[in-house]
SENU-801783 format. One record per atom (N, C-alpha, C, O, CB): residue number from 1; x, y, z; atom name. Coordinates in steps of 0.001 Angstrom, whole numbers. Glycine has a CB too. Layout:
SENU-801783
     n        xx        yy        zz   atom
   NUM         X         Y         Z     CA
...
END
This chain:
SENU-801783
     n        xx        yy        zz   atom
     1     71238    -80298    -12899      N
     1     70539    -79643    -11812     CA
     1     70950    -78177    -11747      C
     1     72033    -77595    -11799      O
     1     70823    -80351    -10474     CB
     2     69822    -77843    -11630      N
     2     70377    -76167    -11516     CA
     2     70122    -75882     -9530      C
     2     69508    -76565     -8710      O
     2     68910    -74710    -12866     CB
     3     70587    -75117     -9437      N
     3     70683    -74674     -7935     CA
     3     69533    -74552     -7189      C
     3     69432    -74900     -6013      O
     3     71273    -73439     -7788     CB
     4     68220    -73809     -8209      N
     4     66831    -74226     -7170     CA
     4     66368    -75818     -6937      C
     4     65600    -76209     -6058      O
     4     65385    -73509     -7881     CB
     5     67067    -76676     -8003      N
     5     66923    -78098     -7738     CA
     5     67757    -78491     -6865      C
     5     67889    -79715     -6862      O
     5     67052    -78896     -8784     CB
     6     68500    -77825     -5970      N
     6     69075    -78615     -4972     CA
     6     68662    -78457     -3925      C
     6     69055    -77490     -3273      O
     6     70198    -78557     -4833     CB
     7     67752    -79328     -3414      N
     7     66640    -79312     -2235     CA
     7     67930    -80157     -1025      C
     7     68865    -80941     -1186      O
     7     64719    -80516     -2754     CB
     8     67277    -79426       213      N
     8     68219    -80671      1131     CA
     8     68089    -82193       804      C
     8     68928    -83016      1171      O
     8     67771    -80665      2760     CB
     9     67253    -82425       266      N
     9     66683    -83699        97     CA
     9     67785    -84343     -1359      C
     9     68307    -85458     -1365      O
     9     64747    -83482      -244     CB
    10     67872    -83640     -2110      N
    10     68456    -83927     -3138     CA
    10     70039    -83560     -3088      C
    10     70747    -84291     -3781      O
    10     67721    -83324     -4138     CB
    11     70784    -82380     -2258      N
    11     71947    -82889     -1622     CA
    11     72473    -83754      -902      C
    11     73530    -84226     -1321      O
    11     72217    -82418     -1221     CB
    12     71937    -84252       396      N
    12     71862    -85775      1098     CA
    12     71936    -86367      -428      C
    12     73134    -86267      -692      O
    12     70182    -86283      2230     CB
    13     71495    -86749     -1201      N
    13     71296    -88201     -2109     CA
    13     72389    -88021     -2959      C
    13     72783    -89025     -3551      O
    13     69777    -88446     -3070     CB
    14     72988    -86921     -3157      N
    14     74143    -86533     -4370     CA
    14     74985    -86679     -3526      C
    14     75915    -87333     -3996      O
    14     74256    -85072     -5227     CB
    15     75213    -86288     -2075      N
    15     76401    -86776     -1031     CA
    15     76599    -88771     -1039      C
    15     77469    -89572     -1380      O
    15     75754    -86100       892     CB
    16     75621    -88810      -620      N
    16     75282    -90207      -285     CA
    16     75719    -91067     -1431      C
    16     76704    -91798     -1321      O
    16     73752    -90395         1     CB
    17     74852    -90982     -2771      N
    17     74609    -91767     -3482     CA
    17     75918    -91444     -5228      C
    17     76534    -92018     -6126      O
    17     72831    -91599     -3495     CB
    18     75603    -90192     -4668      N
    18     76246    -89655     -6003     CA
    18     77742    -89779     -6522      C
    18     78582    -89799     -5622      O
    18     76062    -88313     -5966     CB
    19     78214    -89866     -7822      N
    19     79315    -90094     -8275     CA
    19     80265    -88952     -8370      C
    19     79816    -87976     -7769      O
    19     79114    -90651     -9340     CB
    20     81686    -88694     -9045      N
    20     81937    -88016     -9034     CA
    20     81769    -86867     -9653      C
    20     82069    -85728     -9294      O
    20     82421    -88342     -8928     CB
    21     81219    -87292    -10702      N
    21     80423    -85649    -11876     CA
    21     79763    -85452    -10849      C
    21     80390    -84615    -10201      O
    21     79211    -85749    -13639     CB
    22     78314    -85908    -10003      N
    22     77748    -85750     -9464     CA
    22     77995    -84508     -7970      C
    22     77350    -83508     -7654      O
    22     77545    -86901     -9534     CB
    23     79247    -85184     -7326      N
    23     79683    -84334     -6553     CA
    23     80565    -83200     -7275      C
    23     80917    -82251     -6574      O
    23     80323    -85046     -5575     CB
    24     81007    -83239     -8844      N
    24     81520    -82106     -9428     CA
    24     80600    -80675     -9845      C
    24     80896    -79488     -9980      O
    24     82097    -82674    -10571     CB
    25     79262    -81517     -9974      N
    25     77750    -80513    -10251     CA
    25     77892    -79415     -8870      C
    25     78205    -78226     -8810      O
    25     75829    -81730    -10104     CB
    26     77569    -80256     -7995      N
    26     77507    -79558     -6250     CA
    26     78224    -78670     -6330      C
    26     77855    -77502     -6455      O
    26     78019    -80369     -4892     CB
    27     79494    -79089     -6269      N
    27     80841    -78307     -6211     CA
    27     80819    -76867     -6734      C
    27     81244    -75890     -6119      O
    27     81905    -79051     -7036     CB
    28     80217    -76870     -8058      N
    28     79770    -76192     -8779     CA
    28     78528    -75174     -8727      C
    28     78443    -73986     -9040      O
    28     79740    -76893     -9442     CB
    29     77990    -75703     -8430      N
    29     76505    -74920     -7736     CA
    29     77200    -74425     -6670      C
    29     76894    -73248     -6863      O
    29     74999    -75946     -7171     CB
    30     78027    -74381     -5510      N
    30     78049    -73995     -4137     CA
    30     79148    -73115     -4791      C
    30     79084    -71980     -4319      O
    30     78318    -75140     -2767     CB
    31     80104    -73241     -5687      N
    31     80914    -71536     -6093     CA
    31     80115    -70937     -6785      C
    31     80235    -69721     -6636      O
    31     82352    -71406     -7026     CB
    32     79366    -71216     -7464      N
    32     78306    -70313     -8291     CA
    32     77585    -69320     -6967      C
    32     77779    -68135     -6696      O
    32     76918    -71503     -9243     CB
    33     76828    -70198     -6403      N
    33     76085    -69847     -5167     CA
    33     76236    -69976     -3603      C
    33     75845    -71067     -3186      O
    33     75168    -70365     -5336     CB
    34     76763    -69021     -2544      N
    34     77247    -68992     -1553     CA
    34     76092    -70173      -513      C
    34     76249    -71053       333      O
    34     77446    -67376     -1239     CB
    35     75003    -69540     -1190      N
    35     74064    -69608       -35     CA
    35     73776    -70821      -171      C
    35     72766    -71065       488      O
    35     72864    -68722        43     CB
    36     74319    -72075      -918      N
    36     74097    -73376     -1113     CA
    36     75166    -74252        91      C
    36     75230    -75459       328      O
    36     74404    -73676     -2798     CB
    37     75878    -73167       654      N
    37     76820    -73482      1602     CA
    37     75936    -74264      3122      C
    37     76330    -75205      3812      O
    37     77680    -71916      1909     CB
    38     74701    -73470      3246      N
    38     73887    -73392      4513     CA
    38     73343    -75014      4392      C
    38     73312    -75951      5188      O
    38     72528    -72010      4505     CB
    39     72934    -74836      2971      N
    39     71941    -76152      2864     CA
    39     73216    -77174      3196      C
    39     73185    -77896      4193      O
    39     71005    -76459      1054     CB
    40     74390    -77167      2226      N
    40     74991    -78293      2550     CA
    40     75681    -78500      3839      C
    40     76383    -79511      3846      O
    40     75766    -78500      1657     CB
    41     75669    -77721      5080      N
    41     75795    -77895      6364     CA
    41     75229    -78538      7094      C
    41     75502    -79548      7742      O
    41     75765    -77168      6803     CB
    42     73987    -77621      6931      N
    42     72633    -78214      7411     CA
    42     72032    -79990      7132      C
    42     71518    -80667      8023      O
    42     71597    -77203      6642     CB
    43     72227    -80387      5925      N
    43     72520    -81838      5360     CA
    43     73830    -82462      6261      C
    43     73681    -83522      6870      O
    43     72945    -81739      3551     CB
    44     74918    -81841      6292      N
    44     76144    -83041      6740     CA
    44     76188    -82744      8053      C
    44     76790    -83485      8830      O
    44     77811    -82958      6042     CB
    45     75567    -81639      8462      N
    45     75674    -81739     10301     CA
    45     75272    -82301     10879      C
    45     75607    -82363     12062      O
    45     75384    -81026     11092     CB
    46     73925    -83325     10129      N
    46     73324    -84107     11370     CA
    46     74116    -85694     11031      C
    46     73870    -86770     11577      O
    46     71253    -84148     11341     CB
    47     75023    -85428     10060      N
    47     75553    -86661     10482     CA
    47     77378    -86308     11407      C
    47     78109    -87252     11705      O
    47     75619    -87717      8802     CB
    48     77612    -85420     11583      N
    48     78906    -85072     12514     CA
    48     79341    -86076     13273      C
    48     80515    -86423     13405      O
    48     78708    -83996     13478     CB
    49     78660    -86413     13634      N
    49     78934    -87597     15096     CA
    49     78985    -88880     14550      C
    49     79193    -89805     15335      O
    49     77593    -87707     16390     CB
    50     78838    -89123     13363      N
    50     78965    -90654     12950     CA
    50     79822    -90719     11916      C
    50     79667    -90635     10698      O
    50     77668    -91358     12515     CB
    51     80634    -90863     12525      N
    51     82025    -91361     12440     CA
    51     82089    -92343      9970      C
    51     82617    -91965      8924      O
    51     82111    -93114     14506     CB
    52     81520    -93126     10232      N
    52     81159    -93898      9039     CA
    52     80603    -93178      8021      C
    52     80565    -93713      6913      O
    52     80295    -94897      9313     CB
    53     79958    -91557      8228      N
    53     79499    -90845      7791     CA
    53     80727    -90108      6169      C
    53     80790    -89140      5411      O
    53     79058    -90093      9126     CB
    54     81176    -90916      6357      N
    54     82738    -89966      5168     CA
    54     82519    -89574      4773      C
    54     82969    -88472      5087      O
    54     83690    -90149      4228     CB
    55     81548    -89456      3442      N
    55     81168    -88514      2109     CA
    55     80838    -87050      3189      C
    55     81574    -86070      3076      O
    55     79401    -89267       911     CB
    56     79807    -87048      4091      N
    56     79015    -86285      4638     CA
    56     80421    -85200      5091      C
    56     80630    -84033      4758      O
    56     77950    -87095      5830     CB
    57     81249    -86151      5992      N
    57     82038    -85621      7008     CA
    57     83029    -84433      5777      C
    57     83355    -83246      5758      O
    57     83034    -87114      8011     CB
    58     83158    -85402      5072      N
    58     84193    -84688      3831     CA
    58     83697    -83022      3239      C
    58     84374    -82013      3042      O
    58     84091    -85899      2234     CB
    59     82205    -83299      3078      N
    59     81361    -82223      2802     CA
    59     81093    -80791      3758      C
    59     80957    -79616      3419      O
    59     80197    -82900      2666     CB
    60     81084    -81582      5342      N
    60     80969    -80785      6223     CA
    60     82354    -79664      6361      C
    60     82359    -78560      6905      O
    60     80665    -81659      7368     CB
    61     83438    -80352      5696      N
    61     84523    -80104      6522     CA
    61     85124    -78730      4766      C
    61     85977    -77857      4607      O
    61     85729    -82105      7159     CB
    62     84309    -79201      4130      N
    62     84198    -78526      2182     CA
    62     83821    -77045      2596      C
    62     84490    -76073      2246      O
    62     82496    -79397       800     CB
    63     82593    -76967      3438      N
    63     81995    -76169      4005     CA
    63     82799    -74959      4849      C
    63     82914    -73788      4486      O
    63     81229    -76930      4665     CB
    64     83193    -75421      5774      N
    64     84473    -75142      6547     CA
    64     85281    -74470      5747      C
    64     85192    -73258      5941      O
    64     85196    -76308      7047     CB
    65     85952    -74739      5014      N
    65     86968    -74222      4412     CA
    65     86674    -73444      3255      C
    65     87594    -72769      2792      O
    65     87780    -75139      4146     CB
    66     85600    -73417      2727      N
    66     85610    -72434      1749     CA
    66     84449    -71443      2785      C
    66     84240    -70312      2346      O
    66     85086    -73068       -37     CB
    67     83984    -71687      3621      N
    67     83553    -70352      4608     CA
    67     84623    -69415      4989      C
    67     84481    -68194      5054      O
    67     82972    -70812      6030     CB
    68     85581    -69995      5209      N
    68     86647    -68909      5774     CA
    68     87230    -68627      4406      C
    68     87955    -67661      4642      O
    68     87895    -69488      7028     CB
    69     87319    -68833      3413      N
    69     87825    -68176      2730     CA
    69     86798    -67386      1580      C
    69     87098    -66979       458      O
    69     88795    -68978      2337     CB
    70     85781    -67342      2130      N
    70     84635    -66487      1739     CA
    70     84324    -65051      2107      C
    70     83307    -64509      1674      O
    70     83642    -67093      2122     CB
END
């Protein structure tokens, strides 16, 4: 996947579904590209509040921390 292929739609499913290359791709795309930071917020924020949410919460919190050190 290159970075215009990462639609919100297709982050949710690489959070959700995806393995660890999978979340190593992301990882990858979001230091390549800052602005992949928004999308993956925007994806794990609406799950914040649910608790069972882990991958998401983990992501949200990915976000977080490489914002401030951005």
């Amino acid at each position: 996947m290159n970075h215009q292929r990462f639609t919100l739609a297709a982050i949710d499913d690489v959070i959700s579904r995806g393995n660890f290359n999978d979340w190593a791709e992301l990882r990858r795309a979001v230091l390549a590209d800052s602005a992949l930071l928004n999308k993956v917020e925007r994806v794990c924020g609406q799950y914040a509040s649910d608790p069972y949410a882990q991958r998401h919460l983990f992501w949200l919190r990915y976000v977080e921390a490489h914002r401030k050190t951005a």
